[in-house]
Backbone bond lengths (Angstrom), bond angles and torsions (degrees), N, CA, C in turn:
res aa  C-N    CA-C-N  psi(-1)  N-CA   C-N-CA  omega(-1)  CA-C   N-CA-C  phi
1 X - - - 1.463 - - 1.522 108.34 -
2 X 1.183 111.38 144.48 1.811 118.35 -172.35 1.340 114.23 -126.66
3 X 1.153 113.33 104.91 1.692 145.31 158.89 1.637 114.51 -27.41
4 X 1.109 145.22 111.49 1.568 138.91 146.05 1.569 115.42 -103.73
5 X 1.059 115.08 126.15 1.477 131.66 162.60 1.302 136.24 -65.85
6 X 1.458 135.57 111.14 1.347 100.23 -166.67 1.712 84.82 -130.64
7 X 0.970 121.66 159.50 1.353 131.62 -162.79 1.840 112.36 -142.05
8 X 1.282 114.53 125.07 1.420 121.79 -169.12 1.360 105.64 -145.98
9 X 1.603 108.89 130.67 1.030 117.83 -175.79 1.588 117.72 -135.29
10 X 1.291 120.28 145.79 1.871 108.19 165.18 1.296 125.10 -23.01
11 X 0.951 102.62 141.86 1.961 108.55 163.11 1.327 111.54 -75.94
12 X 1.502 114.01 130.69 1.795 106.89 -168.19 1.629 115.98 -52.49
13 X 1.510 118.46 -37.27 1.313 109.63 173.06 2.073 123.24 -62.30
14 X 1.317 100.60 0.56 1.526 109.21 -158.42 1.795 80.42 -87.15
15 X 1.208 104.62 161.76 1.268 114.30 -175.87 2.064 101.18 -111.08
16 X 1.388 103.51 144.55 1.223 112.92 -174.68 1.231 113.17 -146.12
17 X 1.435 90.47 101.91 1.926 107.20 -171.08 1.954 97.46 -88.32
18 X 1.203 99.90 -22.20 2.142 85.74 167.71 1.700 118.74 -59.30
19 X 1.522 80.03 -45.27 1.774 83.23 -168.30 1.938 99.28 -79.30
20 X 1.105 118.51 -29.05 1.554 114.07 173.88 1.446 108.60 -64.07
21 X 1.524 122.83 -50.75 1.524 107.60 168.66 1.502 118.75 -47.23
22 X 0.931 115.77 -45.42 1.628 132.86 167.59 1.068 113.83 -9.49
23 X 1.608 90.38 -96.94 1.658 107.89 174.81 1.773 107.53 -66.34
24 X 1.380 152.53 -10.85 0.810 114.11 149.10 1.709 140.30 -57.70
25 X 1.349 98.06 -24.68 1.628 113.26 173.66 1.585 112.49 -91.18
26 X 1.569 134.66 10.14 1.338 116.72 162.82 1.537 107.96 -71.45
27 X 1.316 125.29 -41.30 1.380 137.19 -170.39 1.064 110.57 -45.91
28 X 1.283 111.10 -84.27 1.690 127.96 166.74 1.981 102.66 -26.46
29 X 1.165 121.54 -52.58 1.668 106.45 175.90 1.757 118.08 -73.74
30 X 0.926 109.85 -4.13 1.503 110.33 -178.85 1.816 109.68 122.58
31 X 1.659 110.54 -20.87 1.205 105.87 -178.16 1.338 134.88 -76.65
32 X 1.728 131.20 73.52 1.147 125.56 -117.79 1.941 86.47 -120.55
33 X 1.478 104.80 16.73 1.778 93.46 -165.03 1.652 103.85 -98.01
34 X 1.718 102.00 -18.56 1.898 88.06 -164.66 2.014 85.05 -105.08
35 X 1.612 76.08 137.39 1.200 86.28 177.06 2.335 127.61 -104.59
36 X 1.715 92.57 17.11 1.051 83.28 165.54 1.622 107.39 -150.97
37 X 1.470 146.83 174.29 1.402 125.47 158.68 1.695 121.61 -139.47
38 X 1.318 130.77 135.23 1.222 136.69 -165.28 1.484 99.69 -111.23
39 X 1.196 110.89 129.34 1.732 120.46 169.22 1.535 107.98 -98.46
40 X 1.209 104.84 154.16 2.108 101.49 -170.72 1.721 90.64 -164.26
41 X 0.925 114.15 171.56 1.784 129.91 178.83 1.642 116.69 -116.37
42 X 1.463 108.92 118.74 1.727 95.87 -167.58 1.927 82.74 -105.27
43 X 1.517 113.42 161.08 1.211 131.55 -173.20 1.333 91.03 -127.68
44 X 1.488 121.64 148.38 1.710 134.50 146.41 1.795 105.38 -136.95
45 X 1.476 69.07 132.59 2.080 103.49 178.61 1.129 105.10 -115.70
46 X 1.168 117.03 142.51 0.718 132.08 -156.64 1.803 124.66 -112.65
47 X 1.041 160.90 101.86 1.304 144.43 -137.62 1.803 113.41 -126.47
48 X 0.678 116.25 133.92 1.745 113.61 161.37 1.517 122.62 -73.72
49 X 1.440 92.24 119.14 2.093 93.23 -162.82 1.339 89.86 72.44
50 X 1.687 80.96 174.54 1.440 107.76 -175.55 1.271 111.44 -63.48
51 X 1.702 117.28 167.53 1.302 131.94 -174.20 1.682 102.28 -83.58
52 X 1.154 91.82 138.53 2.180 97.51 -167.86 1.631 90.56 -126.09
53 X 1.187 117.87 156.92 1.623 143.77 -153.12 2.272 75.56 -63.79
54 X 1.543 109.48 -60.87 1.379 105.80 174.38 1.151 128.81 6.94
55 X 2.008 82.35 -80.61 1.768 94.47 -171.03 1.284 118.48 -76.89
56 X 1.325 113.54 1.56 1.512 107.24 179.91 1.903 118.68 -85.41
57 X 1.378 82.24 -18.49 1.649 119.53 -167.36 2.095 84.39 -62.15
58 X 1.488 93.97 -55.21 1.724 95.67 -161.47 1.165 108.88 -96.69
59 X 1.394 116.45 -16.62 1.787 103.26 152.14 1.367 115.09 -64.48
60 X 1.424 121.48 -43.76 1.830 96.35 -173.56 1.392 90.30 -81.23
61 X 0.994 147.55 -3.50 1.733 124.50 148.76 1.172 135.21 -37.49
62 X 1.247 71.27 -68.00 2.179 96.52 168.81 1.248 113.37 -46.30
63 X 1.795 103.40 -45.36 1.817 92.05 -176.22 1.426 129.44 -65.20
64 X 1.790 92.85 -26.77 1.306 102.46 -173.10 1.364 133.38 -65.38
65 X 1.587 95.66 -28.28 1.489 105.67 -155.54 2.620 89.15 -120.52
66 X 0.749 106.24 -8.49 1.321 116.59 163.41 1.507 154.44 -121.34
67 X 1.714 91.08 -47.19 1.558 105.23 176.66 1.533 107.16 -89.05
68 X 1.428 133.39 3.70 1.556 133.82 178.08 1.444 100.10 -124.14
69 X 0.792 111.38 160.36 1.731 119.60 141.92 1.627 122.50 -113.08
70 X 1.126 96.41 103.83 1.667 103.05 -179.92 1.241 119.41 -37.35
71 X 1.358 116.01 -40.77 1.622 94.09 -167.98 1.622 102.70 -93.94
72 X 0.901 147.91 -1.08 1.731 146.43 138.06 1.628 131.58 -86.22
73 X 0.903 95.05 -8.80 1.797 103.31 174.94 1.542 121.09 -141.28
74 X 1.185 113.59 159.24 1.530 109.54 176.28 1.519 101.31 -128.29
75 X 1.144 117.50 168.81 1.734 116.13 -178.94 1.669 95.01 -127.60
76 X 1.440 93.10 107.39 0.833 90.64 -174.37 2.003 128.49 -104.20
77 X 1.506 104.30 11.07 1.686 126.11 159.91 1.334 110.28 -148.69
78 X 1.587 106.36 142.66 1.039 133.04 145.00 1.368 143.66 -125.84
79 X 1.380 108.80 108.69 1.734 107.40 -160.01 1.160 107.75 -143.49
80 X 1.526 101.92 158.59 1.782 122.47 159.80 1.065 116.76 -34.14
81 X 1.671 149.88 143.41 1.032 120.84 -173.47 1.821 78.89 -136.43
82 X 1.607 106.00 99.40 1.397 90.75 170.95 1.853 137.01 -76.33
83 X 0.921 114.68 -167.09 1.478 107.93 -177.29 1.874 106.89 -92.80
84 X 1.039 115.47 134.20 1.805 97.77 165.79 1.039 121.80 -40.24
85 X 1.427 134.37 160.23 1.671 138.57 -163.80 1.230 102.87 58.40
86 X 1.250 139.82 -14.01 1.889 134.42 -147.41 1.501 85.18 -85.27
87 X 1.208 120.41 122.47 1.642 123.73 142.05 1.584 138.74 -94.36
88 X 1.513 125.34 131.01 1.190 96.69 -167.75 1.935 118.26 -99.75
Protein backbone atom coordinates (compact mmCIF):
# COMPACT_ATOMS: atom_id res chain seq x y z
CA UNK A 1 0.00 0.00 0.00
CA UNK A 2 1.41 3.59 -0.94
CA UNK A 3 1.38 6.61 1.30
CA UNK A 4 1.10 10.41 -0.18
CA UNK A 5 1.77 13.35 1.94
CA UNK A 6 0.23 16.40 1.53
CA UNK A 7 1.27 19.25 3.63
CA UNK A 8 -0.58 22.75 4.24
CA UNK A 9 0.38 25.53 5.83
CA UNK A 10 -0.65 29.42 6.64
CA UNK A 11 -0.05 32.08 4.28
CA UNK A 12 2.95 34.09 5.68
CA UNK A 13 0.81 37.23 6.05
CA UNK A 14 -1.94 34.98 8.02
CA UNK A 15 -1.33 35.26 11.58
CA UNK A 16 -0.51 32.09 13.73
CA UNK A 17 -1.13 32.25 17.34
CA UNK A 18 -0.39 28.06 17.56
CA UNK A 19 2.92 28.38 16.27
CA UNK A 20 3.46 31.85 18.38
CA UNK A 21 2.39 30.00 21.56
CA UNK A 22 4.92 27.57 20.41
CA UNK A 23 7.77 29.39 20.16
CA UNK A 24 6.89 31.25 23.13
CA UNK A 25 7.22 27.95 25.15
CA UNK A 26 10.53 26.51 23.41
CA UNK A 27 12.51 29.05 25.58
CA UNK A 28 11.09 28.46 28.78
CA UNK A 29 12.13 24.42 28.09
CA UNK A 30 15.65 25.06 27.23
CA UNK A 31 14.95 25.46 23.43
CA UNK A 32 16.42 28.81 23.06
CA UNK A 33 18.03 28.42 19.22
CA UNK A 34 14.85 28.71 16.78
CA UNK A 35 13.83 31.87 16.72
CA UNK A 36 10.48 31.67 15.02
CA UNK A 37 7.45 28.86 14.64
CA UNK A 38 4.81 28.04 11.86
CA UNK A 39 1.89 25.58 12.50
CA UNK A 40 0.46 23.81 9.12
CA UNK A 41 -1.70 20.40 8.81
CA UNK A 42 0.05 17.27 7.26
CA UNK A 43 -2.63 14.71 5.56
CA UNK A 44 -1.83 10.84 4.58
CA UNK A 45 -3.79 9.01 1.71
CA UNK A 46 -3.60 6.41 1.32
CA UNK A 47 -3.33 4.33 -2.10
CA UNK A 48 -3.55 0.68 -3.30
CA UNK A 49 -0.09 -0.36 -4.81
CA UNK A 50 2.29 1.88 -5.30
CA UNK A 51 1.92 5.63 -5.70
CA UNK A 52 1.70 6.35 -9.73
CA UNK A 53 2.39 10.01 -11.22
CA UNK A 54 -1.96 9.60 -11.16
CA UNK A 55 -2.37 9.68 -7.67
CA UNK A 56 -0.22 12.36 -7.14
CA UNK A 57 -2.01 14.23 -9.96
CA UNK A 58 -5.39 13.87 -7.54
CA UNK A 59 -3.85 14.38 -4.37
CA UNK A 60 -2.60 17.86 -5.20
CA UNK A 61 -6.15 18.17 -6.48
CA UNK A 62 -7.61 17.17 -3.52
CA UNK A 63 -5.43 19.54 -1.68
CA UNK A 64 -6.28 22.21 -3.68
CA UNK A 65 -9.72 22.27 -3.96
CA UNK A 66 -10.40 20.46 -0.23
CA UNK A 67 -7.65 19.72 2.13
CA UNK A 68 -6.46 23.75 2.05
CA UNK A 69 -8.29 26.68 1.84
CA UNK A 70 -6.83 28.90 -0.66
CA UNK A 71 -7.39 32.02 0.52
CA UNK A 72 -5.52 31.33 4.09
CA UNK A 73 -3.19 28.59 3.35
CA UNK A 74 -1.04 27.33 0.65
CA UNK A 75 0.02 23.59 0.28
CA UNK A 76 2.94 23.72 0.04
CA UNK A 77 4.16 19.53 -0.63
CA UNK A 78 2.99 16.81 -2.10
CA UNK A 79 4.76 13.53 -2.02
CA UNK A 80 5.37 9.81 -1.99
CA UNK A 81 5.77 9.01 1.31
CA UNK A 82 8.03 5.97 1.20
CA UNK A 83 8.47 3.37 3.89
CA UNK A 84 12.01 3.38 5.83
CA UNK A 85 14.55 0.95 4.21
CA UNK A 86 12.28 1.60 0.90
CA UNK A 87 14.64 2.41 -2.00
CA UNK A 88 13.61 3.78 -5.12
Amino acid sequence: MGRIVVEVMPKPEILDPQGKAVAAGLPRLGFDQFTAVRQGRRFELSVDGPVTRAHLEAAEQAARTLLSNPIIEDVVAVRADEPEGASA
